[in-house]
VEXKEDREN-500737 format. One line per 2 residues: their letters; for each residue x, y, z of N, C-alpha, C, O, CB. Coordinates in pm, 1 decimal. Glycine has a CB too. Layout:
N
A> X:Y:Z:X:Y:Z:X:Y:Z:X:Y:Z:X:Y:Z | ...
//
This chain:
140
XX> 11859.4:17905.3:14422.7:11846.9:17786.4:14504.6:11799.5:17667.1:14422.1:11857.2:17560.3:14443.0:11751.5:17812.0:14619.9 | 11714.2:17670.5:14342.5:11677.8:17601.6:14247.7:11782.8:17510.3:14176.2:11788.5:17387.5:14183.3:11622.1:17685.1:14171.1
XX> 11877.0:17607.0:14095.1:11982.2:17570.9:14082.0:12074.1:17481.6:14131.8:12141.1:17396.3:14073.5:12009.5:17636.3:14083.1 | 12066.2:17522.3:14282.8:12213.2:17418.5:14354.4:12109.4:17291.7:14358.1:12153.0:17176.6:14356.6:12302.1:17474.6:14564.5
XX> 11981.5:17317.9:14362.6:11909.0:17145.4:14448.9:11888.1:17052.8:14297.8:11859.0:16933.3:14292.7:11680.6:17171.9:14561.5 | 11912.2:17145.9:14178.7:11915.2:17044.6:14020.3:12004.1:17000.6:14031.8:11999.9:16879.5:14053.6:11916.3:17093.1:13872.5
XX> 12116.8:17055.5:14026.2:12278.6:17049.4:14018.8:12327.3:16924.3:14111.3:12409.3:16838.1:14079.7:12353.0:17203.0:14080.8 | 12240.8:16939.0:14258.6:12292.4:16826.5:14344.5:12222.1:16708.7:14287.9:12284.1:16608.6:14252.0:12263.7:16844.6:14505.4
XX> 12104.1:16718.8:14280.5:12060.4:16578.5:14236.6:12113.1:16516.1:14099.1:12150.1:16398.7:14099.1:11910.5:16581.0:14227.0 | 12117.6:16595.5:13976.7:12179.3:16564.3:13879.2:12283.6:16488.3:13902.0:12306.1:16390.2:13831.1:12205.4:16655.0:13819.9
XX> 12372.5:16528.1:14018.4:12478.4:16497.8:14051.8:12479.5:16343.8:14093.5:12558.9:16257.8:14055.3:12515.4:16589.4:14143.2 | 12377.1:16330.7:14177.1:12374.1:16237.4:14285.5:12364.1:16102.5:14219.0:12426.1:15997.2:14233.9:12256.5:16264.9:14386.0
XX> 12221.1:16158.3:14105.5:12173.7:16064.0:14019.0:12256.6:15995.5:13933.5:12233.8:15879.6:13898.9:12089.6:16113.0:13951.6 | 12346.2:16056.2:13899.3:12505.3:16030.7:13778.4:12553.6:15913.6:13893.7:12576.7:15802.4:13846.4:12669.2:16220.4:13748.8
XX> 12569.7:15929.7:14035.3:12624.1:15849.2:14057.1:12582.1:15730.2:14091.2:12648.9:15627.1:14082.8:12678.6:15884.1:14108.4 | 12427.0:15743.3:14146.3:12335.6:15624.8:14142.8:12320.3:15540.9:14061.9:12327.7:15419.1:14078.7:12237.9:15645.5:14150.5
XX> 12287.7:15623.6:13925.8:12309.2:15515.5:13784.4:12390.7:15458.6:13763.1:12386.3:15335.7:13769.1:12310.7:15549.3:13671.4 | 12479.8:15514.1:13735.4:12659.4:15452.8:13730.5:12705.1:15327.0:13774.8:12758.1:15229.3:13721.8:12756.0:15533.7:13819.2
XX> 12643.9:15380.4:13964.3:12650.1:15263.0:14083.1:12577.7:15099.1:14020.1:12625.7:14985.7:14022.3:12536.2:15332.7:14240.1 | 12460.9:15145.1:13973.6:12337.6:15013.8:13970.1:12410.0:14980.0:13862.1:12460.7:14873.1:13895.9:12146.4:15036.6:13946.8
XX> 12445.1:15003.7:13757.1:12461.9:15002.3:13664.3:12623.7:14907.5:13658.5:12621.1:14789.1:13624.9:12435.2:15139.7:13622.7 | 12716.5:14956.0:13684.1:12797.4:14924.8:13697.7:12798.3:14783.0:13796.1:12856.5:14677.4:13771.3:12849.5:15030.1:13718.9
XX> 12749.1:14802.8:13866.2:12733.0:14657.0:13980.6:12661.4:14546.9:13891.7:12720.3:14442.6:13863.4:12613.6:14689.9:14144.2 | 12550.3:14569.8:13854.4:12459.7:14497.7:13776.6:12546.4:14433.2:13697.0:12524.2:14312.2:13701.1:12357.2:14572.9:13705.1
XX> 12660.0:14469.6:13607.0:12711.3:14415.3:13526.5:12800.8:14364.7:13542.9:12844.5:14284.4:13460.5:12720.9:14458.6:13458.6 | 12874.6:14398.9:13679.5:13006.9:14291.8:13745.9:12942.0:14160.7:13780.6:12990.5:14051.9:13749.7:13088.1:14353.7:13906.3
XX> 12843.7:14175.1:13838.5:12741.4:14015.1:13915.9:12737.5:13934.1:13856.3:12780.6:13821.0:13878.7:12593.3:14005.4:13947.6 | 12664.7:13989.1:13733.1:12632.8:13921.2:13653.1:12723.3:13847.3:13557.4:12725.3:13732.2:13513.9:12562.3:13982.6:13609.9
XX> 12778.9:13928.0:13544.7:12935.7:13896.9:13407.5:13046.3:13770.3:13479.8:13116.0:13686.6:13422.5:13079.4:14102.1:13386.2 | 13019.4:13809.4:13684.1:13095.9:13706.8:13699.2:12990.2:13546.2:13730.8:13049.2:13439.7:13749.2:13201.2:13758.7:13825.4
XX> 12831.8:13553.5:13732.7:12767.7:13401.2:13720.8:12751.9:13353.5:13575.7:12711.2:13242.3:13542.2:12614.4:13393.6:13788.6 | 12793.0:13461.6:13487.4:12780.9:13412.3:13343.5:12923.8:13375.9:13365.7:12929.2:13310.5:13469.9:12733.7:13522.2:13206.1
XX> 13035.7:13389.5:13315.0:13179.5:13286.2:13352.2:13180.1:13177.1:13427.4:13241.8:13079.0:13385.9:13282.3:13349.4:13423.9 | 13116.4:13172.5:13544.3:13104.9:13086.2:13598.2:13003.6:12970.1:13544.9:13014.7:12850.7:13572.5:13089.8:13135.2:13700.7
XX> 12889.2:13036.7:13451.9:12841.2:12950.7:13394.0:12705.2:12886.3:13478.3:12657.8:12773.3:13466.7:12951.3:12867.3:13365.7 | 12660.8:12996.4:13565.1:12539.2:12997.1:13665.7:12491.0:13055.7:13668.4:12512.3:13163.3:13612.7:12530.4:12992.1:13762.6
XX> 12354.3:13018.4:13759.3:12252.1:13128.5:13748.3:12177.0:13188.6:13851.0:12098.7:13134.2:13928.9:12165.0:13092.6:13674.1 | 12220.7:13347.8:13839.4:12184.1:13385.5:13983.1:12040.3:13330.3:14101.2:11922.3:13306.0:14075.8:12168.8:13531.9:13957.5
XX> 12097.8:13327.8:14197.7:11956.4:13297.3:14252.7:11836.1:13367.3:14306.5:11861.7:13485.9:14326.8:11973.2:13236.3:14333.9 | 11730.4:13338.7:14332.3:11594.1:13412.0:14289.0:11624.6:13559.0:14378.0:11619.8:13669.5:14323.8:11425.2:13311.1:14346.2
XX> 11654.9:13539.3:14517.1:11715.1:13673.0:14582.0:11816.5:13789.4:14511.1:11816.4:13911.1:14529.7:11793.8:13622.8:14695.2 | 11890.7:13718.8:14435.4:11961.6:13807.8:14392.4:11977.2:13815.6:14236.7:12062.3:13860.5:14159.9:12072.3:13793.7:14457.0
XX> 11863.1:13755.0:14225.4:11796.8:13816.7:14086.8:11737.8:13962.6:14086.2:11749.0:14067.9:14023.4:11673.4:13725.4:14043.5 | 11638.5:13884.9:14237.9:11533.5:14022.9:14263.8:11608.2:14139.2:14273.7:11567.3:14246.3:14228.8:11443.0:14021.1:14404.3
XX> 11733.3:14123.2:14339.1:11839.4:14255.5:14367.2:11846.6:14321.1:14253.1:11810.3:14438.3:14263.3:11994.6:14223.5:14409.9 | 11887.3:14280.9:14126.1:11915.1:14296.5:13957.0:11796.6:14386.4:13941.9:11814.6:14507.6:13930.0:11907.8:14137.5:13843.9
XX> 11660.4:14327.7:13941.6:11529.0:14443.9:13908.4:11540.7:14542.5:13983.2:11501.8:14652.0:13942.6:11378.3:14401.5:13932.7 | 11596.2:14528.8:14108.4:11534.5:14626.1:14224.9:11682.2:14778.7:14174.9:11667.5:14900.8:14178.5:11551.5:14516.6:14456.8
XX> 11790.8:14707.0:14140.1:11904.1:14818.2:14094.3:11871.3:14825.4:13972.6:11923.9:14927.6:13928.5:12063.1:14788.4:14108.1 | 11790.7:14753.3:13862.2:11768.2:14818.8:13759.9:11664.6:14955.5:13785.8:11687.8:15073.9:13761.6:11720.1:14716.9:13666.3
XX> 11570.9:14906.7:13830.5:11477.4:15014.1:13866.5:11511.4:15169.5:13949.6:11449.2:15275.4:13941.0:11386.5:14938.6:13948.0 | 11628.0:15137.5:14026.9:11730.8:15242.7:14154.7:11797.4:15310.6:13996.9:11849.5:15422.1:13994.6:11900.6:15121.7:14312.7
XX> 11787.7:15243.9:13901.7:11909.3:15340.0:13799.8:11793.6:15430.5:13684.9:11820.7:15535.3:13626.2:12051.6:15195.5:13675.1 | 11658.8:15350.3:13677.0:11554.5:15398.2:13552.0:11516.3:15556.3:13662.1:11501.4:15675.6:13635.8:11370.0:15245.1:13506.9
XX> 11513.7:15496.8:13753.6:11463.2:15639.0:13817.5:11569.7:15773.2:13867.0:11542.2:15891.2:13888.6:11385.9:15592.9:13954.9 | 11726.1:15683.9:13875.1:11792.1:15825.7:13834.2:11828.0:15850.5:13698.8:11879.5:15962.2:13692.8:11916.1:15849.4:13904.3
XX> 11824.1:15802.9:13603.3:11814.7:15836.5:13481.9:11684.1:15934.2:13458.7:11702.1:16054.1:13437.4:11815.4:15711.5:13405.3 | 11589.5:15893.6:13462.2:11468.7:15985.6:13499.5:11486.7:16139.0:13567.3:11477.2:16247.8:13510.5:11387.2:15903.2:13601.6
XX> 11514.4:16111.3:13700.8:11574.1:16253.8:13774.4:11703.6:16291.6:13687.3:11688.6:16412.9:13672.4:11626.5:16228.5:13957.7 | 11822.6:16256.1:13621.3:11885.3:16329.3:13567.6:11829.4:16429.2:13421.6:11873.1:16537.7:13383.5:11982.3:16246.1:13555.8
XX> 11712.7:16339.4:13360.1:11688.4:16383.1:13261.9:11594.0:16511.0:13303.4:11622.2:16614.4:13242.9:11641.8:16278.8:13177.8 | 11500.2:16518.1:13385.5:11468.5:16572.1:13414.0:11521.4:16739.4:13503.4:11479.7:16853.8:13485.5:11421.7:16487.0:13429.4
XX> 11606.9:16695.5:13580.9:11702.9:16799.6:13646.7:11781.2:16855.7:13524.2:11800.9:16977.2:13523.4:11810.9:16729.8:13766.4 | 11820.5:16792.6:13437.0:11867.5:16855.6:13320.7:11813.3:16929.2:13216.9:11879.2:16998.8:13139.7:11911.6:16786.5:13270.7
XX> 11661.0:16910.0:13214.2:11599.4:17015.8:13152.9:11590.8:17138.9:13190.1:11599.2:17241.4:13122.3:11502.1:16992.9:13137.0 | 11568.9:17120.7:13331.5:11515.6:17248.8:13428.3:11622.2:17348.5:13455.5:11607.8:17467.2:13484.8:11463.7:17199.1:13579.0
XX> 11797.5:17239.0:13432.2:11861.5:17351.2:13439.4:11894.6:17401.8:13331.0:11903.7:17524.5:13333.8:11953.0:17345.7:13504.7 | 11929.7:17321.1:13175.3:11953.0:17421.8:13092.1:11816.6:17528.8:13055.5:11842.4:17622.8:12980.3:12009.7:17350.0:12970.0
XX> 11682.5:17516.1:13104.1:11628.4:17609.8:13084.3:11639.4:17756.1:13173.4:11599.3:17871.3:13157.1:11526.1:17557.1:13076.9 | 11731.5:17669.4:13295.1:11715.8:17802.4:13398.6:11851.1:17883.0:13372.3:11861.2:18005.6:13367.9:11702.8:17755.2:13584.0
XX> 11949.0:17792.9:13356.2:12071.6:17901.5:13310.2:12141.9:17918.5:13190.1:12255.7:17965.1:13185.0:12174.6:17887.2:13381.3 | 12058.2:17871.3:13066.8:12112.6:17899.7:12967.4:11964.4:17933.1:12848.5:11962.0:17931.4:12725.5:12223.9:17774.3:12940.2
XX> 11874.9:17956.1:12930.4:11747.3:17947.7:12862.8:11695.0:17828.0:12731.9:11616.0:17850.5:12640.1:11743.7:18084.6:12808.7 | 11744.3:17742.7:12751.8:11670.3:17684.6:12671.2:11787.0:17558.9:12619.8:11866.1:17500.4:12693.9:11606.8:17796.6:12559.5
XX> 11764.5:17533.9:12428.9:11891.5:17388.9:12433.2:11956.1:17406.2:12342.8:12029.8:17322.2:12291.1:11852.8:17228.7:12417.1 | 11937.3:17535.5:12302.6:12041.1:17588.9:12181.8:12181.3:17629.4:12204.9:12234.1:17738.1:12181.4:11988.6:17710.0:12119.9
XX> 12235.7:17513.7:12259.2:12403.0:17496.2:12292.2:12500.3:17474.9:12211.5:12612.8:17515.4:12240.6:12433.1:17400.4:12365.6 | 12475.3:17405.9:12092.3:12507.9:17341.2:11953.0:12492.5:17188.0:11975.7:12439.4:17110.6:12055.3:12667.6:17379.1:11896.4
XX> 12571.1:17186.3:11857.7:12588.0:17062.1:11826.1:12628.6:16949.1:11930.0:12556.1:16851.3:11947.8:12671.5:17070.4:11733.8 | 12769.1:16970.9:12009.2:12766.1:16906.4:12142.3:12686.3:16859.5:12212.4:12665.4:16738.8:12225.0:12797.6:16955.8:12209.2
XX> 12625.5:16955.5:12272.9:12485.2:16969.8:12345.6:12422.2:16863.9:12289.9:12419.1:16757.2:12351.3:12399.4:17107.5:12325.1 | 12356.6:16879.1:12152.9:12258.2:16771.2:12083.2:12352.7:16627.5:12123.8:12288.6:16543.8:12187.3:12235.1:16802.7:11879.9
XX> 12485.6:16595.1:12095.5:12508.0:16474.3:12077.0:12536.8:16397.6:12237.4:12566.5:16281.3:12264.6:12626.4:16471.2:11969.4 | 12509.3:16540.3:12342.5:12489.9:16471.9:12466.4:12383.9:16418.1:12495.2:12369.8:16323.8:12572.9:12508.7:16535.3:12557.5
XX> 12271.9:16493.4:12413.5:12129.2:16463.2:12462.6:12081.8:16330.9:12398.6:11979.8:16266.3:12422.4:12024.7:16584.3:12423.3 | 12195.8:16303.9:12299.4:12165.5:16171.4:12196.7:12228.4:16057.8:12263.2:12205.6:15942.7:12226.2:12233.6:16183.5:12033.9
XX> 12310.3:16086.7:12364.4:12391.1:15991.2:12489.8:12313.2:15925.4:12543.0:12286.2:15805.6:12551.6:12460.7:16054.6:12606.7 | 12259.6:16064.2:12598.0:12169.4:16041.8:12710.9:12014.9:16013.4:12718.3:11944.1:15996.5:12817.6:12184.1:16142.2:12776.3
XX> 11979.2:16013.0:12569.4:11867.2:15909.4:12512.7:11888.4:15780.1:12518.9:11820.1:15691.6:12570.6:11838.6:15923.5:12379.9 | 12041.2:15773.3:12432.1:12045.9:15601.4:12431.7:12010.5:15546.1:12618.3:11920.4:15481.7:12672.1:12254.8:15538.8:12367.6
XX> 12123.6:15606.9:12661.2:12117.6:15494.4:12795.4:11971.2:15522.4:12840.0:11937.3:15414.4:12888.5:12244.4:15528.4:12944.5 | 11864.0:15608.8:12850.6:11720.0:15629.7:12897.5:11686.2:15534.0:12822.3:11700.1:15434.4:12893.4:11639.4:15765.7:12880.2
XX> 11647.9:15499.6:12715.3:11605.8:15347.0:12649.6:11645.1:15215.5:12685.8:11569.6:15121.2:12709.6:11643.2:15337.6:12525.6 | 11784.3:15216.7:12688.5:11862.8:15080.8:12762.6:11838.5:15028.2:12862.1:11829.9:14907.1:12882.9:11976.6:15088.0:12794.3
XX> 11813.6:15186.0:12993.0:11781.4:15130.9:13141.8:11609.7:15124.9:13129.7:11555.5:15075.6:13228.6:11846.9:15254.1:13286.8 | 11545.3:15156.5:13051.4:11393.2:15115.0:13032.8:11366.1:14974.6:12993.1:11312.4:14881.5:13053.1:11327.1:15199.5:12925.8
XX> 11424.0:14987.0:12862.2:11449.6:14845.9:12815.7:11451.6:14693.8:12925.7:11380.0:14595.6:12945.6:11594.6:14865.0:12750.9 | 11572.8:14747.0:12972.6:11633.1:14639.5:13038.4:11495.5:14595.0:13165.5:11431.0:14490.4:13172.4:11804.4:14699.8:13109.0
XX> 11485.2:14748.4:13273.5:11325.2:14755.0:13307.8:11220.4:14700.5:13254.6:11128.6:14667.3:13329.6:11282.2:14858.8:13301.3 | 11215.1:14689.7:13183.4:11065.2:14628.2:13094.7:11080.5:14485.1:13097.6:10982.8:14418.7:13132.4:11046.9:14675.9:12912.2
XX> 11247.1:14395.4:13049.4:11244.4:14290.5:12998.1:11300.1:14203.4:13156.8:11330.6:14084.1:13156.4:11335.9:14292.2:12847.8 | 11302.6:14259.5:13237.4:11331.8:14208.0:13355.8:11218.4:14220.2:13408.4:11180.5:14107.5:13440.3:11433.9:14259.4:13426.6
XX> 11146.9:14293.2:13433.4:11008.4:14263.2:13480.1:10918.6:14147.5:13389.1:10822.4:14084.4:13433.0:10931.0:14406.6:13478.1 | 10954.2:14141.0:13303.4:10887.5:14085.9:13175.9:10952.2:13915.1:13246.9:10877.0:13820.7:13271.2:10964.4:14167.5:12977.7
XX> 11067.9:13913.9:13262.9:11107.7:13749.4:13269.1:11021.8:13725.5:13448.1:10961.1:13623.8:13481.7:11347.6:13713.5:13263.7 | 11043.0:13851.9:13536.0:11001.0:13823.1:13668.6:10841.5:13764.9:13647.8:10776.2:13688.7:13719.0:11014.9:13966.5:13767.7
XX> 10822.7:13802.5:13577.8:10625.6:13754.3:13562.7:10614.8:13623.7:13472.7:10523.4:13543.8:13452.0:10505.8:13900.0:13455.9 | 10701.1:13631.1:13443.1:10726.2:13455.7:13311.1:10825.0:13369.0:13392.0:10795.6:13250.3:13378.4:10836.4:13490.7:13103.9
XX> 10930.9:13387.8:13470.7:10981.9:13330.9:13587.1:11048.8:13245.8:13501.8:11034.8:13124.6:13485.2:10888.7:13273.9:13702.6 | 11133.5:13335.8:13442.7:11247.6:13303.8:13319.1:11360.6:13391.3:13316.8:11352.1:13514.1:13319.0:11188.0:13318.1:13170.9
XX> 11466.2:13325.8:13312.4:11600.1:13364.4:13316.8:11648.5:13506.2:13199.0:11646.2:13482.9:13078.2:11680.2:13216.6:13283.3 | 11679.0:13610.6:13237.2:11679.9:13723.7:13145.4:11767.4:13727.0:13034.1:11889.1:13720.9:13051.5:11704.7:13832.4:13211.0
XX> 11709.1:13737.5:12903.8:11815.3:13729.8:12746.8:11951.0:13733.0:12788.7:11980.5:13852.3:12780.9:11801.1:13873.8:12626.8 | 12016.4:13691.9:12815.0:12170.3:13741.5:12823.7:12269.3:13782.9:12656.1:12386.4:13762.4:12624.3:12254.8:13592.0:12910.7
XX> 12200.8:13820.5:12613.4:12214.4:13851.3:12474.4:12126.9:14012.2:12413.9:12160.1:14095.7:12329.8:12150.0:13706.0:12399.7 | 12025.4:14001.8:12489.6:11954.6:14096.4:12475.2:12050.1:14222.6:12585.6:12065.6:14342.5:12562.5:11791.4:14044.5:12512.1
XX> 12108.3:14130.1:12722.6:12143.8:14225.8:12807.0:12247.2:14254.7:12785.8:12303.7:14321.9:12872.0:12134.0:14209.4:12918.1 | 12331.2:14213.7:12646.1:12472.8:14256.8:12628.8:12478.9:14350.6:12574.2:12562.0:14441.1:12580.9:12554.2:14186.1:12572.5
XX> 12334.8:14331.0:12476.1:12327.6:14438.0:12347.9:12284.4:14572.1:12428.8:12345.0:14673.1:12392.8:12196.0:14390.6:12210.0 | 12189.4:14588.5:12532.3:12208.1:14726.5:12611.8:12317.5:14768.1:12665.0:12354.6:14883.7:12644.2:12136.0:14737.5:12711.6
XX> 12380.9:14692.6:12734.1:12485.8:14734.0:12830.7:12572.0:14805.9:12714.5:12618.9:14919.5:12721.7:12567.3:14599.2:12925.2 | 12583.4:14715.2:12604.2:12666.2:14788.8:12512.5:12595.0:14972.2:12446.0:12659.7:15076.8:12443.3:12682.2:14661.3:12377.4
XX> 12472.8:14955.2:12409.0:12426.1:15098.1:12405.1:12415.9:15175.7:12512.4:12442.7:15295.3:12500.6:12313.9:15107.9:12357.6 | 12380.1:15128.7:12622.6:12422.2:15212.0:12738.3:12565.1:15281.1:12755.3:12578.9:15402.5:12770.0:12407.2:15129.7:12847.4
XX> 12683.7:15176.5:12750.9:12788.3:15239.3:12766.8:12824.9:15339.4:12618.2:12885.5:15446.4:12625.0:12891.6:15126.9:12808.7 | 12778.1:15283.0:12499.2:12774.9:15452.8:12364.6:12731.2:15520.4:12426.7:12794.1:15617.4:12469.1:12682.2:15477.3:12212.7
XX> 12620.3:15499.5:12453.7:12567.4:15683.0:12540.1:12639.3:15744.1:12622.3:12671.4:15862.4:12633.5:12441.3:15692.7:12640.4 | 12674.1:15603.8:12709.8:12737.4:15706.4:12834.5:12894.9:15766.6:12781.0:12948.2:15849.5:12854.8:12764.0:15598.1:13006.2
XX> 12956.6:15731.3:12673.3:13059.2:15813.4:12627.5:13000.6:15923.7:12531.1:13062.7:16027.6:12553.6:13165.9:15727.2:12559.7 | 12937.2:15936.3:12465.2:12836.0:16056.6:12390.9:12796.3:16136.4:12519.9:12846.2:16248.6:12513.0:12674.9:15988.6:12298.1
XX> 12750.1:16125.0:12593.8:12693.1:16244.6:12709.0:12791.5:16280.5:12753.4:12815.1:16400.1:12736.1:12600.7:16212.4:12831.0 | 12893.9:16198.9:12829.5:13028.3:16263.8:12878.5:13108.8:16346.9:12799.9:13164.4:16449.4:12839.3:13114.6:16171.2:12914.3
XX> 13113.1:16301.5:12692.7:13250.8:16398.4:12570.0:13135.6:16513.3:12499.9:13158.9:16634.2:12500.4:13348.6:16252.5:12380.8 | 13035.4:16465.9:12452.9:12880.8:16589.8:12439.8:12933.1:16708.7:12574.5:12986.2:16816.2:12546.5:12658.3:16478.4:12504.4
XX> 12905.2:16662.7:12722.1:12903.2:16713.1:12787.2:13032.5:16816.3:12836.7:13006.3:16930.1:12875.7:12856.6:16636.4:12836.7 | 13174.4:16765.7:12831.3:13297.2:16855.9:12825.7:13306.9:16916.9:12695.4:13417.5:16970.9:12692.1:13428.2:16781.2:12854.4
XX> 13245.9:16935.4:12585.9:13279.9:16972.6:12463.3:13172.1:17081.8:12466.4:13171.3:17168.3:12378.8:13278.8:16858.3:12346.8 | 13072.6:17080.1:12574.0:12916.5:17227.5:12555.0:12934.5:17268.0:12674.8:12892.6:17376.4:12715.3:12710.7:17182.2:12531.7
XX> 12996.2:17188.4:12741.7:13088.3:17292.4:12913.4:13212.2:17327.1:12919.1:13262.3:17346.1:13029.9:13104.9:17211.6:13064.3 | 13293.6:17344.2:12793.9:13424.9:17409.5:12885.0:13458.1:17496.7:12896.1:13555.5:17517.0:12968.5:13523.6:17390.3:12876.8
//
């Protein structure tokens, strides 16, 4: 039972992150073209889905320990394995990152690096192709 309730959340969380994640960067990508700047409401939205994604990143990392310890004992999968877990480091830093420096402008009540936020989005998305191809290459 253990099992199915990691498995679901792992699950859930993949798509939560994804979700914030993915939205976060359409919004935004379309008031930067436009050459504007979001307004304070839907700024706050930006922290509030950054934060909806640090914490399923969190629950995935976590649900992912518990299960390769429960059904494969442990993380000696190979090499794959490692370069998923090196995925899935990067984006845990990126969505912290980004967490930190968005809270950081909300308390300075300053418009967020948009340079700083390219350079995550861009390590976020390395990871997220390292965990995925990591991940079909130590599961098939």
């Amino acid at each position: 039972m253990i099992v199915f309730v990691c498995k679901f959340l792992h699950l859930i969380s993949l798509f939560i992150a994804g979700g914030g994640g993915i939205g976060n960067a359409v919004i935004q990508s379309i008031y930067k073209k436009e050459g504007k700047i979001p307004e304070p409401h839907l700024a706050k939205s930006f922290r509030i889905l950054a934060f909806i994604s640090l914490i399923a990143v969190i629950t995935m990392w976590v649900t992912g320990v518990v299960l390769a310890i429960l059904i494969y004992g442990g993380f000696d999968l190979g090499w794959y394995f490692h370069i998923k877990l090196i995925g899935a480091t990067l984006i845990l830093l990126s969505v912290l990152y980004v967490n930190l420096h968005l809270k950081k402008c909300s308390q300075n009540q300053i418009p967020p690096n948009q340079q700083l936020m390219k350079y995550s989005a861009s390590i976020a998305r390395l990871g997220l192709i390292l965990a995925i191809a990591g991940a079909i290459w130590t599961f098939v």
